[in-house]
LOVEXVO-468462 format. One record per residue (C-alpha): residue in three letters; x, y negated, z negated; chain. Coordinates in steps of 0.1 Angstrom, whole numbers, padded with zeros to 4 digits, m for minus. Layout:
N
(ala, (X, Y, Z), A),
...
This chain:
283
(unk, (0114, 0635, m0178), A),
(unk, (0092, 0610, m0196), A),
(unk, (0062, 0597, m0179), A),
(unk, (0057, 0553, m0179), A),
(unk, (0018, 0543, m0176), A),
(unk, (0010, 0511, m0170), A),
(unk, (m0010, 0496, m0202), A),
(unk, (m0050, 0489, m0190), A),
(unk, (m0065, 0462, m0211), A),
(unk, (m0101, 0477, m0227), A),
(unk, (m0124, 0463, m0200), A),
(unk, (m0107, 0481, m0169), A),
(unk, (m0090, 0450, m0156), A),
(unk, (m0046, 0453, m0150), A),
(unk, (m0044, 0415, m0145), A),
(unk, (m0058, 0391, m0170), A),
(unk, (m0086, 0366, m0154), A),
(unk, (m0072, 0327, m0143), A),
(unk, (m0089, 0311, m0166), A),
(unk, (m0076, 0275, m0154), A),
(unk, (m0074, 0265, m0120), A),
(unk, (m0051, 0238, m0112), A),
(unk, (m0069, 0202, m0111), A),
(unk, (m0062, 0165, m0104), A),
(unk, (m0040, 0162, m0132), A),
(unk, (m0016, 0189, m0123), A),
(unk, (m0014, 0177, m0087), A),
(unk, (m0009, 0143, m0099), A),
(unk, (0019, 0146, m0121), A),
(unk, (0035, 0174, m0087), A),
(unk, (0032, 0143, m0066), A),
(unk, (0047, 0118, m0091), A),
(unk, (0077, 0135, m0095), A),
(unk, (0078, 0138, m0056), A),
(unk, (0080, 0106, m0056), A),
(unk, (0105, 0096, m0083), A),
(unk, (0128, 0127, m0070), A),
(unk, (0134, 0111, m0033), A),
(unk, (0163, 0084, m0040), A),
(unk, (0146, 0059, m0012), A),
(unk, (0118, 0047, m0032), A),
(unk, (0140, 0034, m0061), A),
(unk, (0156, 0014, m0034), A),
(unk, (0124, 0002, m0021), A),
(unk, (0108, m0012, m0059), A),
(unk, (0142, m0025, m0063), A),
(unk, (0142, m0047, m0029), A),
(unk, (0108, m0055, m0042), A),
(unk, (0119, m0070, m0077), A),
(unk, (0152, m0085, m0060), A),
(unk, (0132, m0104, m0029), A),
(unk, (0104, m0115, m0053), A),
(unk, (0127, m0132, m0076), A),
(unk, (0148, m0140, m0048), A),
(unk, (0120, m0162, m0026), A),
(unk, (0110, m0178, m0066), A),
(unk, (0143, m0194, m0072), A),
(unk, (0145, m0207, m0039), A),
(unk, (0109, m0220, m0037), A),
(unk, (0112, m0232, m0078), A),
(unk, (0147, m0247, m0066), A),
(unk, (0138, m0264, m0035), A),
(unk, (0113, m0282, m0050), A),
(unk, (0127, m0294, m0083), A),
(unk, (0154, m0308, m0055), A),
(unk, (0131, m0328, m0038), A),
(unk, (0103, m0336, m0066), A),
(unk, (0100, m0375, m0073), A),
(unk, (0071, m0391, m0094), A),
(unk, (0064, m0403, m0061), A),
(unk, (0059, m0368, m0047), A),
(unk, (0039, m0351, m0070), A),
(unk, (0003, m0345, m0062), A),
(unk, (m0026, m0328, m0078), A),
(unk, (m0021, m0294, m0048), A),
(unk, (0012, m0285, m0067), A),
(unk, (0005, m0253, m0083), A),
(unk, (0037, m0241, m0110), A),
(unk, (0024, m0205, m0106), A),
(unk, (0022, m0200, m0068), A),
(unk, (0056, m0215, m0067), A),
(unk, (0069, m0185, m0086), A),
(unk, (0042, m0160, m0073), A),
(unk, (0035, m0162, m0035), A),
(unk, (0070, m0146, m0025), A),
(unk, (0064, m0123, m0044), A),
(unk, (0025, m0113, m0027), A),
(unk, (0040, m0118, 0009), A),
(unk, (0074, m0098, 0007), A),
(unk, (0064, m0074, m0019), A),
(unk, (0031, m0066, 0007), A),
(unk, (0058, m0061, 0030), A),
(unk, (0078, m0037, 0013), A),
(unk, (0051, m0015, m0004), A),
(unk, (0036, m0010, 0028), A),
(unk, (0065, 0011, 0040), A),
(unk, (0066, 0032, 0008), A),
(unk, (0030, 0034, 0010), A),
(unk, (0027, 0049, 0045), A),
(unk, (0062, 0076, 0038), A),
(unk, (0039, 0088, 0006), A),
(unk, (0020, 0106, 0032), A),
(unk, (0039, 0106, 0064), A),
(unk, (0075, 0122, 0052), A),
(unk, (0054, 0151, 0042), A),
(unk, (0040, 0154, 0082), A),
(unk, (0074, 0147, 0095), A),
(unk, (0092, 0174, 0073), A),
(unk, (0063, 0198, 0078), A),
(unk, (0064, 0201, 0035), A),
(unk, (0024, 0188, 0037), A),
(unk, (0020, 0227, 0047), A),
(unk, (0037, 0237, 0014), A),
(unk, (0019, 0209, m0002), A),
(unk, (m0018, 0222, 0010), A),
(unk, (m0007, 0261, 0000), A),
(unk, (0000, 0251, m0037), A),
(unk, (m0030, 0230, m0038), A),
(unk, (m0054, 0239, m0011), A),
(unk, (m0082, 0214, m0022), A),
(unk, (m0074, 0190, 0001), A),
(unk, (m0096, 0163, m0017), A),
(unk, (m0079, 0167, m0052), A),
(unk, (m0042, 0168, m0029), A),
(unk, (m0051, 0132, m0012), A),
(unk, (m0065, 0117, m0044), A),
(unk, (m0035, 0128, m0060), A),
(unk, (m0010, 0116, m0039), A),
(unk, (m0030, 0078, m0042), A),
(unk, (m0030, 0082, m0077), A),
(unk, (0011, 0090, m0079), A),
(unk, (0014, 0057, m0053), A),
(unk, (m0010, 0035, m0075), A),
(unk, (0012, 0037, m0107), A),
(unk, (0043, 0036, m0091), A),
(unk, (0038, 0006, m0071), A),
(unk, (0018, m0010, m0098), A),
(unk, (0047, m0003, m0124), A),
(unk, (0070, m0024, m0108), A),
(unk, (0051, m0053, m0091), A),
(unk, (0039, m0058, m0124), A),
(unk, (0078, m0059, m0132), A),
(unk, (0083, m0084, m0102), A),
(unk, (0057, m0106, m0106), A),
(unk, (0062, m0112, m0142), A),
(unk, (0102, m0115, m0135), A),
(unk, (0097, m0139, m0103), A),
(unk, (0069, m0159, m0126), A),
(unk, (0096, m0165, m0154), A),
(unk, (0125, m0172, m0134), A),
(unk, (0108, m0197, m0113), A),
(unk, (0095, m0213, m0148), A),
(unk, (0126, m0219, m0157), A),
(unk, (0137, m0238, m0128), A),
(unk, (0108, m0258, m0130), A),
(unk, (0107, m0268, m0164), A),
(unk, (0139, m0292, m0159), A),
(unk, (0115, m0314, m0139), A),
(unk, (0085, m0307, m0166), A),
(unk, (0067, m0292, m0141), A),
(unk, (0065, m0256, m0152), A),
(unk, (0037, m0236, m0167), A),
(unk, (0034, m0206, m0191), A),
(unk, (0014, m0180, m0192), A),
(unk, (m0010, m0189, m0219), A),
(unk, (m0022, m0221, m0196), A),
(unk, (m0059, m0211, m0180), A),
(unk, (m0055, m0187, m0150), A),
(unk, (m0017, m0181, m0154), A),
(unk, (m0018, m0146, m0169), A),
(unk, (m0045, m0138, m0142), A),
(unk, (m0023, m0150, m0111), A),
(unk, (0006, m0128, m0125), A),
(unk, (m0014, m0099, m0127), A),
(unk, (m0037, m0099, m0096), A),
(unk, (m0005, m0105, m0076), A),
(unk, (0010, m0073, m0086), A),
(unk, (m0029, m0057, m0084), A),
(unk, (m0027, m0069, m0046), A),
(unk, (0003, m0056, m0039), A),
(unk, (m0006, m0019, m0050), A),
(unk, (m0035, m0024, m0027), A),
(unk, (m0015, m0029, 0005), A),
(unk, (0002, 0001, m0007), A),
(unk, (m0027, 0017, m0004), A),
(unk, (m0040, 0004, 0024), A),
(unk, (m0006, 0018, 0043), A),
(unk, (m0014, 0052, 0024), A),
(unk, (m0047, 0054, 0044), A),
(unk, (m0034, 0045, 0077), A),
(unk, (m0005, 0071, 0072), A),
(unk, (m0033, 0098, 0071), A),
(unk, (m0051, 0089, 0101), A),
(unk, (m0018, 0086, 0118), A),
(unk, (0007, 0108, 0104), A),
(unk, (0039, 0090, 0119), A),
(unk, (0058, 0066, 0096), A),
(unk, (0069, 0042, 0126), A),
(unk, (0032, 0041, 0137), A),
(unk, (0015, 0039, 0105), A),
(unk, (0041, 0010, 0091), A),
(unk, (0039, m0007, 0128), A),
(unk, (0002, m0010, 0128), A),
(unk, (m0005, m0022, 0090), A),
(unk, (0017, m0046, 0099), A),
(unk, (0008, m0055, 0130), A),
(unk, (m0024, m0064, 0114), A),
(unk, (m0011, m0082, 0082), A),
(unk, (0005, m0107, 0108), A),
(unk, (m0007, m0106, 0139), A),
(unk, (m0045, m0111, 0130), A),
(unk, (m0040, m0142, 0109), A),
(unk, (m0015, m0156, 0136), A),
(unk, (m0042, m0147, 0163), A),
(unk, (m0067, m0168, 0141), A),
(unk, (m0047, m0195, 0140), A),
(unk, (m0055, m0198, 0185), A),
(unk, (m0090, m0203, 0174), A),
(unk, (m0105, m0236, 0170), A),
(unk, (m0107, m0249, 0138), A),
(unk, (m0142, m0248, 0132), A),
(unk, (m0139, m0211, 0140), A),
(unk, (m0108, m0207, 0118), A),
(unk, (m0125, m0222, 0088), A),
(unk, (m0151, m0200, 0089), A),
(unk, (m0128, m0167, 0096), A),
(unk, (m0096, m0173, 0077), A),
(unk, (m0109, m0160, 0044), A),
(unk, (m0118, m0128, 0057), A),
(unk, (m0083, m0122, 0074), A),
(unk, (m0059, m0097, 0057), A),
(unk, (m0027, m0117, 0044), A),
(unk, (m0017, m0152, 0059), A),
(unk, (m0029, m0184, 0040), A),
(unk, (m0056, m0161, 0023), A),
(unk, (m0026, m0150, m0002), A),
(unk, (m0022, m0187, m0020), A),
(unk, (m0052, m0180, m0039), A),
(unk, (m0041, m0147, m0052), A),
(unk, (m0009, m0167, m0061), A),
(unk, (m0020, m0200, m0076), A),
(unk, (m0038, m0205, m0112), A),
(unk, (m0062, m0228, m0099), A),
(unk, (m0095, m0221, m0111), A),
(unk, (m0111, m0227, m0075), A),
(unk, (m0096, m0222, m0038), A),
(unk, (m0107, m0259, m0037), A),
(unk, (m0076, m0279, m0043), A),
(unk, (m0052, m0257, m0020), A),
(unk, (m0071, m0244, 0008), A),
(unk, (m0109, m0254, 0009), A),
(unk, (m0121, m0229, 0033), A),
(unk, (m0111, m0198, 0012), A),
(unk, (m0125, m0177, m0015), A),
(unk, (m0115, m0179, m0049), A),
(unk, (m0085, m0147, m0060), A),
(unk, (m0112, m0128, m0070), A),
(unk, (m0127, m0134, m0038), A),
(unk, (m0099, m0130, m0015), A),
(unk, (m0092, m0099, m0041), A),
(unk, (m0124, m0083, m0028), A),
(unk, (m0116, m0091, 0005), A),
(unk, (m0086, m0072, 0004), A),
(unk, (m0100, m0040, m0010), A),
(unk, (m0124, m0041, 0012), A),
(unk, (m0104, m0034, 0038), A),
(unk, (m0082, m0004, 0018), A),
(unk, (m0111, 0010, 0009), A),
(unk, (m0122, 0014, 0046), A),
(unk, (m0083, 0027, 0051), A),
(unk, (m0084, 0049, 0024), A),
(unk, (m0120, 0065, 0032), A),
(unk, (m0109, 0069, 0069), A),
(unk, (m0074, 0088, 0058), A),
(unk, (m0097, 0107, 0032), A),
(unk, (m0116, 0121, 0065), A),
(unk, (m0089, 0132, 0084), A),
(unk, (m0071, 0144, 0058), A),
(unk, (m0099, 0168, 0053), A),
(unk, (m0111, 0173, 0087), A),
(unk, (m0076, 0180, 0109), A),
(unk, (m0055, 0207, 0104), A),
(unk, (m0017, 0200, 0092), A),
């Protein structure tokens, strides 16, 4: 009978030292393929791209039915004809795949696998925002710069169009896809607080449209002074349109980069509120 001994490296130790412990970037790219793996989020983008260029044809085509040299007026803005459907649907939309990013794993009970392969709960939730930030940014960019071209074309058999090397155009293709990432996110952070897809999807939206709508019983002094801080609602046009200034189309709100701003602001306040209880309650 032949004796087997185990082989004991020189300094005493059986089992070699971990000499890498799994970061952001591993989490990241487990939480990216999460996402591209479940069959409902290509469905989702797609609606996205297909409703944004949807809402431009019919906006581009509605007007270049009913545009006259006697209708034309300085507020007309080519690129928010071809952009704003796709800021208000595609806000719509992302905000359901935004809040399932973190809710499906709550109502499947797989965030308990999730926290056992990475237990830093930090590097898990920034991780998961990352995964949901190029997603979603991947293809608004896709339907902003689709909706943008096909309402161009429509437009350009009244000579009304615009291109994208006109002042502000590239700008107001871009920041509308920006924006629409960031109501992603700002579902992403409500789904962590509440950790129930109905309830999370319910209440972003719920404020998306109720609060503007609400603001809209004030009086008008008091709506001047309010809309530009409201989340969605007429505070999108600028976000939209290439106009320089909110001046032309709606005096009484910021600039895009302005509104922009406004918008973070209140993801960030979503996303630093999920970041707490994501850390603070258990699974």
């Amino acid at each position: 009978m032949q004796a087997t001994t185990a082989t004991v490296p020189p300094d005493g130790r059986a089992v070699p030292a971990v000499t890498h412990r799994p970061g952001l970037a591993e989490a990241f790219h487990s939480e990216l393929t999460k996402i591209r793996s479940v069959r409902s989020t290509y469905w989702t983008l797609l609606i996205q791209v297909v409703a944004s260029v949807a809402w431009a044809v019919a906006d581009c085509a509605g007007t270049v039915a009913h545009w006259s040299a006697q209708s034309a007026h300085a507020g007309f803005n080519a690129a928010q004809s071809s952009l704003l459907g796709q800021v208000a649907l595609g806000e719509v939309i992302i905000v359901v795949l935004g809040a399932l990013v973190m809710t499906s794993e709550y109502s499947t009970g797989m965030i308990r696998s999730s926290l056992t392969v990475m237990p830093r709960r930090g590097v898990l939730y920034a991780a998961k925002a990352l995964a949901l930030t190029a997603v979603s940014l991947a293809a608004s960019l896709v339907a902003s710069l689709a909706a943008f071209l096909a309402g161009q074309a429509i437009l350009a058999g009244k000579h009304i169009s615009t291109t994208l090397a006109q002042p502000d155009v590239l700008r107001a293709v871009l920041l509308s896809a920006i924006v629409v990432t960031v109501f992603g996110l700002l579902a992403y952070g409500a789904g962590a607080l509440i950790r129930h897809t109905a309830g999370a999807i319910t209440a972003i939206l719920g404020v998306l449209f109720l609060l503007p709508e609400l603001g809209q019983a004030l009086p008008d002094s008091w709506y001047n002074e309010v809309v530009r801080w409201l989340p969605g609602g007429t505070a999108l046009g600028p976000i939209a349109s290439s106009a320089p200034s909110s001046a032309a189309l709606a005096p009484h709100l910021f600039s895009a980069w302005g509104e922009f701003a406004v918008f973070c602001g209140y993801a960030a306040v979503l996303l630093v509120a999920g970041a707490w209880s994501f850390l603070r309650r258990d699974a």
